[in-house]
N, C-alpha and C positions, 0 to 999 in steps of 0.2 A: 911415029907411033910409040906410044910407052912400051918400056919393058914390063910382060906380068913378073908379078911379085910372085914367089913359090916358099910355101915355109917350111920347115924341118920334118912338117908330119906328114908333107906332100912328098918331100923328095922320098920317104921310107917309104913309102906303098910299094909294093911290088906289080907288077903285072902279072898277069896269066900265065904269060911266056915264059916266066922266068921263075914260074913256080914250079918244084920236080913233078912229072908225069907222075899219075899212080898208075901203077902196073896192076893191069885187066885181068879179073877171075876169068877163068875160061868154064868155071862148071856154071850150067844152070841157075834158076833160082832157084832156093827150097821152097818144099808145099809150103802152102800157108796155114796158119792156125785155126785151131776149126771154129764156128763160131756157140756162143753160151747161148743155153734155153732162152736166157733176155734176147739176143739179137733173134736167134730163131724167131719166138712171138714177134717180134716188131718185126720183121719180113715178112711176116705173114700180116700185118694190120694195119702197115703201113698205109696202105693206100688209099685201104677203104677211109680209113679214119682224116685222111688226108681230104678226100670226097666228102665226107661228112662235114668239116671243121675247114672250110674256105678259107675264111679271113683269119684263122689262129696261125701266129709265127712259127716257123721251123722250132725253136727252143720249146714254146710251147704247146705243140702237135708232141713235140717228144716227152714233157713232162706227163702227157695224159695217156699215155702208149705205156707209161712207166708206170702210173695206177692202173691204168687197167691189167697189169702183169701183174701187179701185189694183188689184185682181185677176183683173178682167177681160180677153178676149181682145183681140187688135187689130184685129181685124174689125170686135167688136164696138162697140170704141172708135172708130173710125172712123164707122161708121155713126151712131151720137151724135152726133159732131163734125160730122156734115155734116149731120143736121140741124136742129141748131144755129146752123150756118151759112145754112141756109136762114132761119131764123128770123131771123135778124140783117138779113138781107138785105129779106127783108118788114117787117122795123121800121125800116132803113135807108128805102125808099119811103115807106111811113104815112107820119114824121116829115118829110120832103123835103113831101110833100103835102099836111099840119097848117100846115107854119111855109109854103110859101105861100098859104093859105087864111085863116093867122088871125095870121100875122107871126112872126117869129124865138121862141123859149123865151127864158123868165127861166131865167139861170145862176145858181147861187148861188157866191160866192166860197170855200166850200168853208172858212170860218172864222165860228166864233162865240165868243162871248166868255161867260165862264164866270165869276163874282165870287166873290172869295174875299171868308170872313166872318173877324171875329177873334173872341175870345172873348165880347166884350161885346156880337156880335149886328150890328157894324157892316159895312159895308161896306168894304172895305181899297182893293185897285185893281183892277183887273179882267185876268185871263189870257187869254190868245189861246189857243184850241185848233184846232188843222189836223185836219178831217178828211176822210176820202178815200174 
């Protein structure tokens, strides 16, 4: 039986095993964010409009959820937005009440690094990506 052939890029992989453990939060998750007037109305219209609009794609069921919210009354609009606002306000507390219970949030720097390959498979240098 041949021997398989192994190349250089095979023999550096690491396993799993041999990666360090990361050492386990023991608090909680934090609340979650609350959600904007837009997701408010589309939880609320979701479905009918989903009933309505059979054969329309997920993409565009959500484009038309998206004019119907630019077409909305101001009342209507309003009443969203306030309680939205309410909601923010309730996850403004939680989060005050989480970080002194269990200490401040890890932030992330809002940047990760993205490695470009070149042809032959290698590693070149690595890109900064900002994301927000």
């Amino acid at each position: 039986m041949p021997k398989k052939v192994v190349s250089d890029n095979q023999k550096e992989k690491k396993s799993k095993k041999d990666l360090p453990k990361q050492v386990k939060d023991d608090r909680p998750n934090p609340p979650k964010k609350p959600l904007s007037s837009y997701f408010l109305f589309k939880d609320a219209v979701y479905e009918k409009t989903k009933k309505d609009n059979k054969d329309v794609k997920h993409q565009e069921l959500l484009k038309l959820i998206g004019k119907m919210y630019n077409e909305i009354s101001d009342d209507q609009l309003k009443k969203l937005q306030g309680e939205a606002e309410l909601l923010k306000e309730k996850y403004q507390k939680e989060i005050k009440e989480y970080e002194q219970k269990y200490g401040p949030l890890k932030k992330s720097s809002g940047k990760r690094e993205k490695r470009k390959k070149s042809d032959d498979g290698q590693d070149q240098q690595k890109e900064v990506i900002y994301s927000k």
